[in-house]
N, C-alpha and C positions, 0 to 999 in steps of 0.2 A: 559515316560517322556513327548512326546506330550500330551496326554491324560491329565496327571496336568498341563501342563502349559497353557492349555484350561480354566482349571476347575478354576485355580486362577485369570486369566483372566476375566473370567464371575465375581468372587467374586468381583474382583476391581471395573469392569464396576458396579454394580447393586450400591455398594456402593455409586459411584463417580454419580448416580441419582439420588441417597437420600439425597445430599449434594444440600445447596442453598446457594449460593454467597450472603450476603446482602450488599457487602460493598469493592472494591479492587482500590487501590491508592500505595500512600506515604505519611504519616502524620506522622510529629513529634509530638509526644503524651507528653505534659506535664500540671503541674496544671494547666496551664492558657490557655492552646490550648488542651482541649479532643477532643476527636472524634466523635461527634454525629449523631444519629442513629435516624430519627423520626417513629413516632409512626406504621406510614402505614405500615412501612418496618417490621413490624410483625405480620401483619393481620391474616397472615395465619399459625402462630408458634403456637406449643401445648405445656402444660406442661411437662417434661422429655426429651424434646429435648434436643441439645447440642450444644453450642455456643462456636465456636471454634475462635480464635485468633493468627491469627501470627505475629509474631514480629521480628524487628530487631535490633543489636546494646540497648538490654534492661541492665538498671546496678541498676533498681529499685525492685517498686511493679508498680501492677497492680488494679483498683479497677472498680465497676460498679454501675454506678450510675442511679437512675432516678426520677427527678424533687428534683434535690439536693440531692438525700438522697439513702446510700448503699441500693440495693436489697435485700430482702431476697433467702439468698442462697449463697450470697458470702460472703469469706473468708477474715477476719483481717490476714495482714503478707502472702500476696499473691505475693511471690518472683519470679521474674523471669531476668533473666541473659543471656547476648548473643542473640542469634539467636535463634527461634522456636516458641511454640504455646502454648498456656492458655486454658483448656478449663473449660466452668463454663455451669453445667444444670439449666435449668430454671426449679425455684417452681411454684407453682401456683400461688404461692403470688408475685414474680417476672415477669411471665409473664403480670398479672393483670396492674402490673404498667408500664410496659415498652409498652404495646399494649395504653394504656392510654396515656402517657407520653413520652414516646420514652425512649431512651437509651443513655447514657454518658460515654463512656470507657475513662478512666482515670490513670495518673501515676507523677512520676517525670521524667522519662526518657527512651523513647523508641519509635522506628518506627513503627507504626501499617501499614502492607501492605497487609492483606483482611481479613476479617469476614464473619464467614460460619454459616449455619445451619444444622445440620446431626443429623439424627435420633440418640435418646440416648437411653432411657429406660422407662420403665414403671413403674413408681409412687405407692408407698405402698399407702396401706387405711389410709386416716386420711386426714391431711392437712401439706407438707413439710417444712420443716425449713432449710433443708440443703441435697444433695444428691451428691454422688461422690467418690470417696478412699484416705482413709487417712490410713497409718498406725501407729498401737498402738501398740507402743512398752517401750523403754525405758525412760517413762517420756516424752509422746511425747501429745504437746497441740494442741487443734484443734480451732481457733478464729474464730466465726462467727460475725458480723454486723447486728445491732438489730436497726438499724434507719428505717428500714420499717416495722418495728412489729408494727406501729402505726393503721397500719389497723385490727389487731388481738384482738379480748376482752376473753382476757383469761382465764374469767368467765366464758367461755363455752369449756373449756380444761378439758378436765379429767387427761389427762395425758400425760406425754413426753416419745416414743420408739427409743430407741440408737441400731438401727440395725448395727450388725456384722456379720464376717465370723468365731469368736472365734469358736476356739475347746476347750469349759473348759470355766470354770469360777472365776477361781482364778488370779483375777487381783487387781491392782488398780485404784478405779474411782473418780474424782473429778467433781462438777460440779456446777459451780460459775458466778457471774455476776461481780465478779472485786475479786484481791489477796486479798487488803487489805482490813480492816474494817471490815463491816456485809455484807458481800461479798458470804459466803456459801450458797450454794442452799441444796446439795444433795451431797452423796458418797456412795461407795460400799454398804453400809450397810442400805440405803434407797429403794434399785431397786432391783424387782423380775429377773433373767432370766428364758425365755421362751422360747420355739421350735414351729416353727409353720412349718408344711411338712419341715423339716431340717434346716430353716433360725431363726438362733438367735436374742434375741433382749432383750438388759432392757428396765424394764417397769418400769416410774417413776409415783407413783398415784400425785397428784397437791393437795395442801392443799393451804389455803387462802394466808399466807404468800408466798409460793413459786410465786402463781401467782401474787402476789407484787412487788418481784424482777424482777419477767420476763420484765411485766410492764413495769418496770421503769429502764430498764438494758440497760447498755451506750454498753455493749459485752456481747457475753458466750463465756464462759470460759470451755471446757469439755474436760478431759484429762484424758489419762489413765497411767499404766506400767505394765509390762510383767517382768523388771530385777528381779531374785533373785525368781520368780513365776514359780510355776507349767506351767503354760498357754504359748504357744508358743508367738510371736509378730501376730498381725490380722490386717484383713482388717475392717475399719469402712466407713459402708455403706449409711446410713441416718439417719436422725435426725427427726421424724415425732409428729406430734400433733395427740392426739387422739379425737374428739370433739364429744360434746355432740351433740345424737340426735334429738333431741326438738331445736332449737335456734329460745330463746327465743325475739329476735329482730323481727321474721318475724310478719307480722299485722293480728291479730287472731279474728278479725271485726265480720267475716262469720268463728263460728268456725266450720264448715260444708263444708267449701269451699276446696277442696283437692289441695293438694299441688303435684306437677309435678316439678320432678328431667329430666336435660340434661342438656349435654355439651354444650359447645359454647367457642371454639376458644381454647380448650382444657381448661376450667372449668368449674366447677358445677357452676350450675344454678340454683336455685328452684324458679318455678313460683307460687303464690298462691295471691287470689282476684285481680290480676291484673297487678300483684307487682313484681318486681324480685327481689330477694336476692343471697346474696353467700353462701358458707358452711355454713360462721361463722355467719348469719342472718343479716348481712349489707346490706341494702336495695342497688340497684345499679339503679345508674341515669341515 
């Protein structure tokens, strides 16, 4: 019994190192009073980290904002109630702006009284749109926040992967930018699944119209059901872009000039004639 209560000791301590305070008070969080976070205060955050929030007396939602406008990677109908903690991981795309721009947590009503930073996970290949655990079960919808896709040229998307933890593949999938109208993106009957060393995932290919609504999409909308199926209830795990190799934005002046990939501040970087760009070939200032 000594022997474990050592061992979990150690577990707590290492964790409780990996954690970084950015932020501890008493703020009444509401539309008119957020809680902002400037830009410094993430100098040092990579992508797949994990931003954690504690709250108190919450009877709302929760939103993150930065330079007006939701992150990508956080969730539409982000419910939180009572007492306890929110946690949302940063995309690549969300860090980008919040290192840029700072950070805005936001709500109708709730006491924020600290924000953490704690090691979270390691990022699939592509470029993120959403990461975290939702479960798919009975008709259950997942809303993400598409005001920061403004830096995405979807042009150079090939395609959209819906990582899971399904056993099976008999389910149902929806996958829309709004209920009503010409609101359809994609379903069941659009996306391959695939096993990569044991982790699932559909693969949705992007045709012209798809990447129109992405575009120009006020939400997504991606929902699944388990009722009345084969397929047990799953954990859905990311939401990832798959992008083209070649992006074609970078300046191809010297086309002999080799191009050099690194990180920096936990994102890709590729430097070539001089220039920096991101994944997606937007030049960065």
């Amino acid at each position: 019994m000594k022997k474990l209560f050592i061992t979990l000791s150690a577990v707590i301590m290492a964790l409780s190192l990996n954690a970084t305070d950015l932020w501890t008070g008493s703020q009444h969080v509401k539309w008119t009073t957020p809680l902002n976070l400037e830009a410094d205060t993430f100098s040092n955050a990579t992508a797949g980290q994990k931003l954690v929030v504690t709250f108190e007396n919450a009877s709302d939602g929760i939103e993150f904002k930065s330079n007006g406008k939701n992150i990508v990677g956080s969730r539409r109908e982000a419910w939180i109630s009572g007492d306890g903690t929110y946690e949302l991981y940063l995309t690549e795309f969300a860090l980008e702006a919040i290192q840029n721009n700072g950070l805005e947590i936001v709500g109708a009503n709730f006491v924020a009284t600290k924000v953490e930073l704690l090691d979270g996970k390691t990022l699939k290949e592509g470029k993120t749109l959403w990461t975290g655990s939702f479960l798919a079960g009975k008709w259950q919808t997942l809303y993400l926040y598409t005001e920061g896709f403004n830096v995405i040229d979807f042009s150079k998307v090939d395609a959209i992967r819906f990582y899971s933890d399904a056993v099976g593949n008999e389910f149902d999938f929806n996958f829309r930018n709004e209920w009503e109208g010409d609101g359809y993106i994609a379903d069941r009957n659009n996306v391959n699944i695939s096993f990569d060393e044991g982790e699932g995932y559909m693969n949705l290919n992007l045709d012209d119209e798809m990447r129109s609504k992405l575009t120009n999409a006020n939400q997504l909308i991606i929902q699944y059901n388990t009722d009345g199926k084969p397929t047990a209830a799953f954990n859905v795990t990311d939401v990832v872009l798959v992008i083209n190799d070649d992006p074609t934005g970078i300046d191809n002046t010297n086309a002999d000039a080799k191009a050099i990939k690194s990180f920096r501040n936990g994102m890709l970087v590729i430097e070539k004639n001089g220039k920096f760009y991101n994944a997606l070939g937007a030049e960065l200032k």
